[in-house]
C-alpha positions, -999 to +999 in steps of 0.1 A: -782-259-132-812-255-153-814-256-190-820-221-192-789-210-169-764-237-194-736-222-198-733-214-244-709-235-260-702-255-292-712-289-299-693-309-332-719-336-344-699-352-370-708-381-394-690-409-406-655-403-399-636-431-415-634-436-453-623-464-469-613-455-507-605-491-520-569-491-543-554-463-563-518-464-578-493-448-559-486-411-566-526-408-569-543-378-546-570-394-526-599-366-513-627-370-490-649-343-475-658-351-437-693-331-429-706-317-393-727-300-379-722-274-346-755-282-327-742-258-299-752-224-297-720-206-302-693-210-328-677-239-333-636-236-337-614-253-356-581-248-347-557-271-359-549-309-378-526-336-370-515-365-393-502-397-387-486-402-418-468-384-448-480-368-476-517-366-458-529-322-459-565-309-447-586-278-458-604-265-426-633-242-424-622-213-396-655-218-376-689-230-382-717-209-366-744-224-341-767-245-357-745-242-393-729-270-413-694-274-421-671-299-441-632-305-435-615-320-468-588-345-459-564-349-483-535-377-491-509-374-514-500-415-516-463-412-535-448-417-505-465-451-488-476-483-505-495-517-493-527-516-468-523-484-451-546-462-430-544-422-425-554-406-394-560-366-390-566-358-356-589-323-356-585-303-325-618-282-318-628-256-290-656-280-280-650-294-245-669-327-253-651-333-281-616-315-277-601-339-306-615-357-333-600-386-354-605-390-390-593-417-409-584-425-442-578-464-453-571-484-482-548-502-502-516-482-521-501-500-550-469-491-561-462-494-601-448-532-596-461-554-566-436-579-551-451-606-533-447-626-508-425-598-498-402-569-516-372-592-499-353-622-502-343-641-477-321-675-480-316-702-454-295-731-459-267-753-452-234-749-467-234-769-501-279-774-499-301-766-533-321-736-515-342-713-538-366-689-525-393-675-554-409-639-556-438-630-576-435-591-596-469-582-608-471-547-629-502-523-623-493-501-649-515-496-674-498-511-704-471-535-710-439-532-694-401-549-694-379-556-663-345-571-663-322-583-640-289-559-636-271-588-628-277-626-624-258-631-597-241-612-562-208-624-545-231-646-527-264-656-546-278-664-578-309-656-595-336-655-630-361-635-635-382-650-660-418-640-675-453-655-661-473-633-683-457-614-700-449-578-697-471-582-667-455-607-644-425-623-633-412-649-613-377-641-597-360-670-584-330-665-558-306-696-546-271-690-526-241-690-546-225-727-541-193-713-534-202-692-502-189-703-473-207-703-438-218-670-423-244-643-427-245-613-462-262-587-470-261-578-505-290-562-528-307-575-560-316-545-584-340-553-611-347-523-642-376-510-663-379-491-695-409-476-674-400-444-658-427-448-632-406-482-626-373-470-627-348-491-603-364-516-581-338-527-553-346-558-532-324-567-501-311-603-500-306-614-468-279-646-473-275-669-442-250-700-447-252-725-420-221-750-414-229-787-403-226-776-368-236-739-364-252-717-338-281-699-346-283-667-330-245-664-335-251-629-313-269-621-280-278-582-274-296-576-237-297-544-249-298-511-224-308-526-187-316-502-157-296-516-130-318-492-106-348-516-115-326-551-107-316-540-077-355-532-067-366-561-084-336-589-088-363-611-109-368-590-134-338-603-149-356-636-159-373-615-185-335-606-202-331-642-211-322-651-242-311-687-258-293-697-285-299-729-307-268-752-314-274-779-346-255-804-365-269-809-399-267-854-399-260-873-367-258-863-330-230-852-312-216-839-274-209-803-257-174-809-241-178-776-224-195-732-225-179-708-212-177-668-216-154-643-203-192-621-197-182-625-158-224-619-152-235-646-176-251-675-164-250-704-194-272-736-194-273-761-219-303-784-229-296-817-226-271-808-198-252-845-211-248-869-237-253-872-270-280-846-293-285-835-328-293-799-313-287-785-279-301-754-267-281-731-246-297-707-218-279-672-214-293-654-184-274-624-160-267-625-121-282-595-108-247-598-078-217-580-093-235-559-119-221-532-129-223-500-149-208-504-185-212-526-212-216-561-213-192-571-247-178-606-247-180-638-262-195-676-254-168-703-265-190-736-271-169-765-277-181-795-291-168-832-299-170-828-336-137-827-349-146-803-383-159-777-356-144-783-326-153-747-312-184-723-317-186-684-306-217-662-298-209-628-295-220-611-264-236-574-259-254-555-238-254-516-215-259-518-177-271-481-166-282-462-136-312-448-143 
């Protein structure tokens, strides 16, 4: 077709389309105005926005005539996101070149206190071992500020929050409690401001208590599994496999025996004999005999040590056709 017989349409010529607008507090409105240009020769229609994430709005021009400029503001309301983020409005236009285009805000969010390495705790250790994990609080308001512990200590941890710099840091220090006994909490660490912007921060502590011998998962999910896709591909099922880690603490010790009432689970252990400080046990499914249902049970791992003579990994899982 010659140039002179092309059919008329729009053409969006855009410029940058990424802006990157550094750090603003959280709760701050960040604004940016996109241009472009229609270097078609018939309107060029905007007809709708899409965002990726929350609090994001756009202000889009109706149409821009041939050969006219235009300018789509992008908008992000950040109250509701903090940390390295990144904002995408997806355009959708009437030209056929260019049915969609993807603008994209980026920066870095900070929230009114900053909690690094992580807003969490988590604590590892054996039963009766001097664990502490340590969390920095940095303010970014403007002024001074106060935080304080609502409690120093859970049913199952302990911790101090005491001043770097004060009224504009913080170092929180969490331990388990040395009562707890072996097994796995979840409790939550709540820390207070005078600062309204501050309020009530509330920090997950993940507690995990480890005996002297102790499996580690103590739980095996295979999840949902299409048994229509075994039964066209039986090795598939190497991909379900999952191991757990058994451990003493000092010393080595023997497997007298694993077992599981999971009639479709396969278990091998690592060393398969003798003597180990840690043996590693293989849980795998036989694609004969599957069925559909659920896969709940339990692996019974018995050992030679006479404090913990028996271990159990719970078992789960969902065979369907599909």
């Amino acid at each position: 077709m010659s140039p002179s017989a092309a059919r008329p349409e729009p053409r969006a010529a855009f410029g940058p389309t990424q802006y990157d607008f550094g750090s603003v507090r959280r709760g701050e409105k960040v604004v940016w105005r996109f241009r472009l240009h229609n270097v078609g020769d018939t309107p060029l229609e905007l007809m709708g926005v899409h965002f990726s994430m929350p609090g994001m709005t756009a202000k889009l021009p109706g149409q821009i005539e041939a050969d006219g400029e235009g300018a789509i503001f992008l908008e992000w309301a950040t109250g509701r996101v903090q940390g390295s983020v990144r904002g995408v409005a997806i355009v959708q236009t009437n030209d056929r070149r260019a049915p969609s285009v993807t603008l994209v805000l980026a920066g870095t969010v900070h929230a009114p206190i900053d909690i690094e390495p992580l807003a969490a705790v988590f604590l590892s250790s054996f039963r009766g071992e001097d664990v502490r994990r340590e969390l920095t609080l940095r303010s970014n308001q403007p002024g001074p500020v106060t935080l304080r512990l609502d409690s120093d200590r859970g049913t199952h941890y302990m911790a101090t929050l005491e001043p770097v710099e004060p009224g504009r840091s913080w170092r929180l220090t969490v331990k388990p409690a040395p009562e707890t006994r072996p097994g796995r909490y979840e409790e939550t660490l709540k820390i207070g401001s005078d600062d309204p912007a501050i309020g009530q921060l509330d920090l997950a502590v993940h507690v995990f208590v480890k005996a002297d011998v102790y499996a580690n998962p103590d739980e095996i999910d295979f999840g949902e599994i299409p048994l229509s896709r075994i039964r066209q591909q039986p090795g598939a099922l190497r991909f379900l496999e999952q191991f757990v880690i058994v451990k003493k603490r000092e010393g080595a010790f023997r497997l007298r025996g694993i077992r599981s009432d999971v009639a479709a689970l396969d278990l091998r252990a690592t060393p398969a004999s003798g003597e180990s400080g840690a043996f590693r046990i293989d849980a795998g499914l036989r694609a004969q005999g599957l069925q559909p249902g659920t896969l709940e049970g339990t692996i019974w791992i018995d050992t030679d040590d006479p404090e913990f003579p028996r271990l159990t990994v719970r078992v789960r899982g969902r065979l369907v056709e599909k």
